[in-house]
C-alpha positions in Angstrom: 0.0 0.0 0.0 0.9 3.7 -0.6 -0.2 7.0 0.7 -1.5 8.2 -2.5 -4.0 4.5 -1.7 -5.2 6.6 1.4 -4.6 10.5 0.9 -5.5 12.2 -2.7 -2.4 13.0 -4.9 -3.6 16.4 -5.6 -4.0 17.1 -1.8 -0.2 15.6 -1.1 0.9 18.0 -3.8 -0.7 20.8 -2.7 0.2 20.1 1.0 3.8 19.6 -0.3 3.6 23.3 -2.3 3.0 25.2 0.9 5.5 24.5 3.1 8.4 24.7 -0.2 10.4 27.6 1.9 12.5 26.4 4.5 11.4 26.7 8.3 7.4 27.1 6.6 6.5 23.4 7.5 3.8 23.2 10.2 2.7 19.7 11.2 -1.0 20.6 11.7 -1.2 22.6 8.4 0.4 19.8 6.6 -2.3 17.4 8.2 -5.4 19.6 7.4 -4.0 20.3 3.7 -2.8 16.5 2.9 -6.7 14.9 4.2 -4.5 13.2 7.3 -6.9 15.2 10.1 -10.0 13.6 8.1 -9.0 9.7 8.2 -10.1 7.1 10.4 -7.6 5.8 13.4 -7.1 2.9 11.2 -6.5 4.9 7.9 -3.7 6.6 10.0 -2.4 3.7 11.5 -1.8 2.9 8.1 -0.1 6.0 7.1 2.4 6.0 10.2 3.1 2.2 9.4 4.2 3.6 5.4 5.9 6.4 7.2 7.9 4.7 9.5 10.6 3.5 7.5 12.3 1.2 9.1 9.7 -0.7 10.7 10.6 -0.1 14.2 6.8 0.7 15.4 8.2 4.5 15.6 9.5 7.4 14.0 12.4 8.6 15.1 14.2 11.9 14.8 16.7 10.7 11.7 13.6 9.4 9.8 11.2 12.5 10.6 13.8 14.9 8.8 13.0 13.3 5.9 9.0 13.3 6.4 8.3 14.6 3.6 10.3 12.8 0.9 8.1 9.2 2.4 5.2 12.0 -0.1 7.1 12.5 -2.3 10.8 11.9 -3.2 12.1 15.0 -4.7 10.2 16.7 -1.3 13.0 18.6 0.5 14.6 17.5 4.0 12.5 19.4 7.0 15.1 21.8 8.9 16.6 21.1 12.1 14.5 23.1 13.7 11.6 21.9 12.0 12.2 18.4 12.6 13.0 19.5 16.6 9.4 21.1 17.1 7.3 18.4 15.0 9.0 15.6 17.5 8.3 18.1 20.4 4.8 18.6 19.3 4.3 14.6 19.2 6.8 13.2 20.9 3.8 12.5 24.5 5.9 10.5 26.7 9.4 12.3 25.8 11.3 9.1 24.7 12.4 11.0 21.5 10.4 8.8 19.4 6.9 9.3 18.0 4.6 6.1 18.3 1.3 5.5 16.5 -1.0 6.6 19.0 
């Protein structure tokens, strides 16, 4: 399975478009532009399983820098800074790993 299975191409693209710049990617935004924030637990369960990229049952920091390339592979690499304040914002236990729930 892929994302484009679960999430509409034209909403990855467009999700993708607006946060081009560097330091303009906001996890929520991305969400609510890409369809995530409208699919089902089990719909996103599938999506984190695609997105974690090693299998490991969590995405850590090395993998979430490159978020979103696993949409699309000429995407660019999310900043350090970026990639420091999406694990803060979902990173609930503080393990420096998010997990699918």
């Amino acid at each position: 399975m892929s994302l484009t299975d679960i999430l509409c191409p034209s909403d990855i693209a467009a999700a993708l478009r607006d946060c081009q710049a560097p330091d303009s990617f906001s996890p929520k935004k991305f969400f609510q532009i890409s369809g995530m924030s409208k699919k089902s637990s089990s719909q996103l369960k599938e999506i984190f399983r695609i997105l974690d990229n090693d299998q490991s049952g969590f995405i850590e920091e090395d993998e979430l820098k490159y978020f979103l390339q696993r949409f699309e592979c000429g995407a660019r690499v999310l900043t350090t800074s970026e990639t420091k304040t999406f694990l803060a914002a979902a990173d609930h236990d503080g393990d420096g790993k998010i997990g699918a729930e």
